[in-house]
C-alpha positions as CSV (number, residue, x, y, z in Angstrom):
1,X,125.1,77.5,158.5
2,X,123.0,80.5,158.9
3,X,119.9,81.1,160.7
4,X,117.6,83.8,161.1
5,X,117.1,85.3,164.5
6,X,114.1,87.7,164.5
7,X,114.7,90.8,166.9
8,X,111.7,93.3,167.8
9,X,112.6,96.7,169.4
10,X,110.4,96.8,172.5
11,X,112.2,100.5,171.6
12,X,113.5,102.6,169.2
13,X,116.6,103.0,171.9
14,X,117.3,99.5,172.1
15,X,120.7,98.5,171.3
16,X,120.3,95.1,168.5
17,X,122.4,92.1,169.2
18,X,125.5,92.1,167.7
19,X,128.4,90.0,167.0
20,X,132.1,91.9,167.7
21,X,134.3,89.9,165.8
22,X,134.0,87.5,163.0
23,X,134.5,84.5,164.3
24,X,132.5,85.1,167.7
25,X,130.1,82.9,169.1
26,X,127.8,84.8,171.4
27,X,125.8,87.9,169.8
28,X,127.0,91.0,172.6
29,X,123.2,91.6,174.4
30,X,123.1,95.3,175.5
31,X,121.4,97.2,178.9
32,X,118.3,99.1,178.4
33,X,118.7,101.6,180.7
34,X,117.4,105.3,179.2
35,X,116.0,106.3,182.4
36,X,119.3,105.9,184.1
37,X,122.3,103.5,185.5
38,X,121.8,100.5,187.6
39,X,123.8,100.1,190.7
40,X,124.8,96.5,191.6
41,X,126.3,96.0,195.0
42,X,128.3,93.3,196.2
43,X,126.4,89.9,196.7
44,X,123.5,91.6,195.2
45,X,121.5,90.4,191.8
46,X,119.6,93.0,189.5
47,X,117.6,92.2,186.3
48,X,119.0,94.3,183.4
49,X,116.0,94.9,180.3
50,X,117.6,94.4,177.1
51,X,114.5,96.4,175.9
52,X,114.3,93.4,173.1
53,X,112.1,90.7,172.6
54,X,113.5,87.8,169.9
55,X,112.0,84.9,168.1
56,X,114.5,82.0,168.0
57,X,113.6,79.4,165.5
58,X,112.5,76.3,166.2
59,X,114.9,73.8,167.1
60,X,117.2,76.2,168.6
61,X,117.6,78.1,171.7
62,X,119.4,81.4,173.1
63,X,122.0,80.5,176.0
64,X,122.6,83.9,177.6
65,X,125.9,83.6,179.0
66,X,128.3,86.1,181.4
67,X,130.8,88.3,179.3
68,X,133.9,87.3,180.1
69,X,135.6,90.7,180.7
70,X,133.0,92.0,183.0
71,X,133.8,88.6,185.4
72,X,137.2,88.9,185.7
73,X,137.7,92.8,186.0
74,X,134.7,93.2,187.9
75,X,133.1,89.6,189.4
76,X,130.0,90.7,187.3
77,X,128.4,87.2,185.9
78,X,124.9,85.7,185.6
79,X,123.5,83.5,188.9
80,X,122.1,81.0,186.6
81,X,124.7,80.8,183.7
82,X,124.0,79.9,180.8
83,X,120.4,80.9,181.0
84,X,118.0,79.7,178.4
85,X,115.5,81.6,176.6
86,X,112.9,78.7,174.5
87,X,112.5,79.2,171.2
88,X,109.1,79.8,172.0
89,X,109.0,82.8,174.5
90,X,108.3,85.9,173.3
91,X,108.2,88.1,176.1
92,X,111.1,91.0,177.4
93,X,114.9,89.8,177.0
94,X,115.9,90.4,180.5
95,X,118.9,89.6,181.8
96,X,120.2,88.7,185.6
97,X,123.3,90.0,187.0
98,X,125.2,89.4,190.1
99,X,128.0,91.4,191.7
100,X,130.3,88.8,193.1
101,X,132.7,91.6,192.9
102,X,133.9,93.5,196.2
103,X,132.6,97.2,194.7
104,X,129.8,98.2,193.3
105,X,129.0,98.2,189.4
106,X,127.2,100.5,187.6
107,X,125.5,99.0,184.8
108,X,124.5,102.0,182.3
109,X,122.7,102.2,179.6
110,X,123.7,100.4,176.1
111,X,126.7,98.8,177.9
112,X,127.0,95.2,176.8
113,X,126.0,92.8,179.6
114,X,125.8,89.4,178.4
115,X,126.4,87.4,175.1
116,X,123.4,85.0,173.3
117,X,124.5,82.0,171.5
118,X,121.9,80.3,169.8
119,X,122.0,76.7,170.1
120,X,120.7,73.6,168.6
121,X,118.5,72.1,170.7
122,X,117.8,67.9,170.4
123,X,114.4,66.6,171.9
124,X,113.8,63.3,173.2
125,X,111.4,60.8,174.0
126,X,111.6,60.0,177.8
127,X,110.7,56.1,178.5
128,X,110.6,54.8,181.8
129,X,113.3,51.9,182.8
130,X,114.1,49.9,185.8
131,X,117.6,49.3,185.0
132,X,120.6,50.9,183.0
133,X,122.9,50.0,181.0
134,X,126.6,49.9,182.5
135,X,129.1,52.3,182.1
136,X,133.0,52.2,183.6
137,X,132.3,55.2,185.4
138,X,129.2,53.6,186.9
139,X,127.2,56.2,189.6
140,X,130.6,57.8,190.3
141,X,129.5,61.6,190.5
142,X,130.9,64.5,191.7
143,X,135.2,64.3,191.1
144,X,134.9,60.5,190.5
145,X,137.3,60.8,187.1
146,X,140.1,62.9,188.9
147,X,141.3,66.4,188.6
């Protein structure tokens, strides 16, 4: 299935979204950065412009997830992984970082960042109950079904 995701250049410099392999699943999302690097230190969060705005279809969403070499070579990820961007925002793709690495990063400009998947997103109606069904697990939470 294809869909169309509509990309605006909030520049001509911006780098579009792009997809580095065939079968991947997240579109590589790119700093926008023309006026210079970003230093990150350790424990600290920046917010990286893309220098894009998109409009996702209806129905979908973007989850803006960590790239997976920049976590484990650097401990470069995003605080609120995966972020969501609503199909209907139109505003500046930005995108948090945090250095949870024990050096500082330089982010620079057109380095890829992040990755957007876009998603299929179900609505529901929300009714009020006073009971719920049961389940085997039951309330168990947090570790309840093992390791």
């Amino acid at each position: 299935m294809t869909t169309t995701l509509r990309v605006r250049r909030l520049d001509s410099r911006a780098t579009l979204p792009t997809y580095q392999s065939e079968g991947a699943a997240g579109l590589d999302l790119s700093a926008f950065l023309p006026e210079g690097p970003v230093t990150i230190e350790p424990g600290r969060i920046a917010t990286i412009p893309t220098g894009l705005a998109v409009a996702i279809p209806a129905g979908f969403e973007m989850q803006v997830r960590p790239r997976s070499g920049l976590a484990t070579r650097h401990g470069v990820t995003l605080p609120n992984a995966p972020g969501t961007i609503d199909a209907d925002y139109r505003g500046p793709l930005l995108v948090p970082l945090i250095n949870l690495g024990r050096e500082a990063f330089v982010v620079t400009h057109g380095m890829r960042i992040a990755q957007g998947v876009i998603a299929a997103v179900a609505r529901v109606e929300v009714v009020e109950s006073h009971s719920l069904d049961e389940t085997a697990r039951g309330a168990g939470g947090f570790g309840s079904t093992g390791l």
